[in-house]
C-alpha positions as CSV (number, residue, x, y, z in Angstrom):
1,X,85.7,122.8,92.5
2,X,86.3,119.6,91.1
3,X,89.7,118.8,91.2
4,X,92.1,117.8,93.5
5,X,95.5,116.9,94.2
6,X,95.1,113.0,96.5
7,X,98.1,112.1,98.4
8,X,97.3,108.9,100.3
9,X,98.4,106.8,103.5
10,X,101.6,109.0,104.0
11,X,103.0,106.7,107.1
12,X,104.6,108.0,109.8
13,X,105.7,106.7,113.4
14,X,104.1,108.9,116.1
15,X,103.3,109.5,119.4
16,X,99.7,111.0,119.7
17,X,97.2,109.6,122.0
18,X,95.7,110.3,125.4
19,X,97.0,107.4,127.4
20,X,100.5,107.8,128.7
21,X,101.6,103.7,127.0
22,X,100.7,105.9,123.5
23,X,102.9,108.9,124.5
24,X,106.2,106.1,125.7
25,X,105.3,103.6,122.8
26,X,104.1,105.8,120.0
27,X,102.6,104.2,117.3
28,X,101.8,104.2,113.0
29,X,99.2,106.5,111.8
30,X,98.3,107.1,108.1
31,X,97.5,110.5,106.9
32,X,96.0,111.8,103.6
33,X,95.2,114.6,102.5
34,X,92.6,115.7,99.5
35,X,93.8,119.5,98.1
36,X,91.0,121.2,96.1
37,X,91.9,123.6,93.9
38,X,91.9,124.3,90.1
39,X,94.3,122.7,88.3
40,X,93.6,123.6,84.5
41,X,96.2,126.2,84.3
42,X,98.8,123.5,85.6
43,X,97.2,121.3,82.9
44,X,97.4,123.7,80.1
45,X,100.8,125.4,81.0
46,X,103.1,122.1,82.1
47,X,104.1,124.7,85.1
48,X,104.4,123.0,88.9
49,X,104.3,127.0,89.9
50,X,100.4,127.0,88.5
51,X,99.7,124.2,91.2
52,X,100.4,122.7,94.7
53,X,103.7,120.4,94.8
54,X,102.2,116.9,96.5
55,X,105.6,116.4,97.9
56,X,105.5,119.8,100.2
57,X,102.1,119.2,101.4
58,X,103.5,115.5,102.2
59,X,106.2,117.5,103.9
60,X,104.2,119.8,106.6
61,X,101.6,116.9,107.3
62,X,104.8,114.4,108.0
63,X,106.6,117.5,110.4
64,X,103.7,118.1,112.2
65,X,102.9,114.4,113.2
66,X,106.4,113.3,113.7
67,X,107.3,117.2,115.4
68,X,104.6,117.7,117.2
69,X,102.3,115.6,120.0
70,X,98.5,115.7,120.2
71,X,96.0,113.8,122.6
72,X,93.5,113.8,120.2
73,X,94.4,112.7,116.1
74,X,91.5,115.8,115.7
75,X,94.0,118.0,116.9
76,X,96.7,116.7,114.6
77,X,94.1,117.0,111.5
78,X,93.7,120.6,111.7
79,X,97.2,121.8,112.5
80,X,98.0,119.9,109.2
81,X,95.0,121.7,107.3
82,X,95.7,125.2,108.9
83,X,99.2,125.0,108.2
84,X,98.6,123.4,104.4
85,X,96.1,126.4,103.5
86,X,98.2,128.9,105.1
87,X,101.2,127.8,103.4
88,X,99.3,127.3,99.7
89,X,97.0,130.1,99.1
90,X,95.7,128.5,95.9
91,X,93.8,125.6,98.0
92,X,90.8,126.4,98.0
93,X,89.9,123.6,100.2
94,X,91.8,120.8,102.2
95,X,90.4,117.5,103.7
96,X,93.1,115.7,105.8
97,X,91.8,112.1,106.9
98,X,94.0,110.5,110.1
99,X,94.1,106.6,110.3
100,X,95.2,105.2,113.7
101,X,95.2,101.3,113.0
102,X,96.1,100.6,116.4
103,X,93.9,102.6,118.1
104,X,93.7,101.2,122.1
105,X,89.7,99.9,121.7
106,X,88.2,96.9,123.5
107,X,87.4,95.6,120.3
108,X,89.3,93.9,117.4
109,X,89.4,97.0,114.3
110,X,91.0,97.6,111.9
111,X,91.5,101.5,113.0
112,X,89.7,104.5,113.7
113,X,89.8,107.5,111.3
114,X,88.6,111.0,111.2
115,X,88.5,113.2,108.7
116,X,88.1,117.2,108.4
117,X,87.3,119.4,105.5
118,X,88.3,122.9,106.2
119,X,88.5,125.7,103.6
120,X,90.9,128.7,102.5
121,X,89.5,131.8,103.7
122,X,90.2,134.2,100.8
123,X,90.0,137.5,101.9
124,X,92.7,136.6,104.8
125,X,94.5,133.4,104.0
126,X,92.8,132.2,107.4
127,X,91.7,128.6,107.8
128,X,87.7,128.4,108.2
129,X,85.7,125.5,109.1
């Protein structure tokens, strides 16, 4: 499937990390997330019921990080996919992408950043990898 809904760099304030200074600090992250699914009968019919609202998707990913803590932004990633395709059974796909610009390296970066693909499992609304 070719198209997607994008929603990019949501910000948030969080608190995920393995060091203990990450957990009493907290720190910005940057998540986006890349829905696939088909959007032509949105696009014929004008109706936001025939697609995936970008603001409710922007919704669960900014709960879980600012709810939730993780030691690893992996961790974060796919409680934001599982719960995105659980919640939106017309994603067929989701790729959620975590930036952590100040991620504690012995280096100068500009971040670190993973990103996951996983995809709707149709016959039980079950995340798969």
């Amino acid at each position: 499937m070719s198209d997607r809904i994008l929603v990019q760099r949501i910000a948030v304030f969080a608190y995920h990390g393995l060091l203990a200074e990450e957990a009493r600090i907290g720190q910005r992250f940057y998540i986006s997330l890349y829905g696939s699914l088909d959007l032509a009968a949105a696009g014929t019919s004008d109706d936001v019921a025939r697609t995936v609202s970008y603001a409710d998707l922007t919704e669960i990913a900014v709960e879980i990080a600012t709810q939730r803590r993780f030691a690893l932004i992996e961790a974060l990633a796919e409680a934001i996919a599982e719960s995105c395709l659980a919640r939106f059974p017309r994603l067929q796909a989701i790729t959620v992408r975590i930036d952590k610009p100040s991620a504690p390296v012995p280096a100068v970066i500009d971040g670190v950043s993973i990103e996951i693909t996983r995809l709707q499992r149709a016959a039980t609304g079950q995340a798969r990898a």
